[in-house]
C-alpha positions, 0 to 999 in steps of 0.5 A: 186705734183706740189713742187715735180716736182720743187725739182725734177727739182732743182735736176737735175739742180744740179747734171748737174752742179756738173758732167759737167766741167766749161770751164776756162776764157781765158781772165782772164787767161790772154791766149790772151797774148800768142795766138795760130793762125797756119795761122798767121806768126810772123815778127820782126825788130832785131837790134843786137850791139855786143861789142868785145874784140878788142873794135869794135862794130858791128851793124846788122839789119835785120829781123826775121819770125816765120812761122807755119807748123802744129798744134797739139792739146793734152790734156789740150794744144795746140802746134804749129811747124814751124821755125824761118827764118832771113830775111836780108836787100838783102832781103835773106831767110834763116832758123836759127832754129825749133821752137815750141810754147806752151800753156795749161791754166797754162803754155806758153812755146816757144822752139828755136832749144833745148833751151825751156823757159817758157814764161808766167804762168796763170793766169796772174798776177802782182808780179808773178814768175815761173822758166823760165828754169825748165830743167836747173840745176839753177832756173832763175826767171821771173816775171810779173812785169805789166799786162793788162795794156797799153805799148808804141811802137814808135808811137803805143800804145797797150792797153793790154800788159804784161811785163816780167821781165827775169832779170834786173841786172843793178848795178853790177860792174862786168857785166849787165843782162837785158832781158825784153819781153812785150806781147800784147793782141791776138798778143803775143811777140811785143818788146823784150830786151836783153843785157848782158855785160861784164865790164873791172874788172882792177884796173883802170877801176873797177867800170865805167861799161867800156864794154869788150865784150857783145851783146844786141839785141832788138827784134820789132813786125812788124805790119801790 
């Protein structure tokens, strides 16, 4: 009687296990990297140089704030709406745009206005690739090129971090494509680098990477 009620229990145990559906493991997943908090606004310090046609540059420094007005849990996902303001050095407030940030145990997606790019893609790995713009015609590749690793921002040092690599085009004669984001564990995005240039493509100046117009933005999370 007594191995009959062990065997029956073991049973029980088994069929429990079998019917119930295990919860992923966020941090293997690599979710902190891209969290989700409705009462905690994002401040970033932008640092925005564009080059013209003329060959003046101008320079432009000033801020950025995410802030979140609702959040909306679906199946398998959660979203968060706010919007996305400019802060200038006077001080003014203004809103640039909606924004709506995105995560399910696969994916993680950030919409600025009508452009969406997929962010991260779980679990988070070193050599990792997704198309960063599903709904565009042409595929644009990321990929993780380091994850769970340490990173160093002036005079901080973030323990858990991955880096995205958007593109990295350094050594064409005829432009220059970098765009880089470095994620931080339970802060997401602190250091974003964009810059796409074009070169001078006469005889003369064919080759020396001569800028003819272009823009790079350099995008520094605010920690308080």
């Amino acid at each position: 009687m007594r191995l009959y009620q062990i065997l029956f229990s073991l049973f029980l145990i088994l069929a429990s296990c079998e019917n119930s559906t295990v919860a992923p493991n966020e941090e293997i997943l690599g979710l902190q990297f891209f969290p989700l908090n409705v009462n905690e606004s994002e401040l970033y310090s932008v640092e925005e140089i564009n080059y013209n046609n003329d060959g003046s540059i101008d320079t432009l420094r000033y801020q950025i704030q995410d802030e979140w007005v609702d959040s909306i849990s679906l199946q398998n996902r959660i979203k968060l709406e706010g919007y996305r303001y400019k802060l200038d050095q006077a001080g003014n407030k203004e809103i640039l745009s909606s924004i709506v940030k995105e995560r399910s145990d696969k994916l993680a997606s950030l919409k600025i206005g009508n452009s969406e790019e997929v962010k991260l893609s779980f679990p988070v790995a070193e050599g990792k690739s997704w198309d960063g713009f599903p709904q565009e015609f042409e595929e644009d590749e990321f990929e993780i090129f380091k994850a769970f690793q340490p990173y160093e921002l002036g005079d901080q040092t973030f323990e858990s971090t991955v880096q995205v690599i958007q593109e990295d085009n350094q050594d064409s004669v005829s432009n220059y494509d970098q765009r880089i984001e470095v994620y931080a564990a339970s802060l997401g995005l602190i250091y974003k680098v964009s810059s796409q240039l074009e070169f001078c493509r006469e005889t003369d100046c064919l080759g020396l990477q001569q800028i003819e117009i272009g823009r790079t933005i350099r995008m520094e999370r605010v920690i308080n």
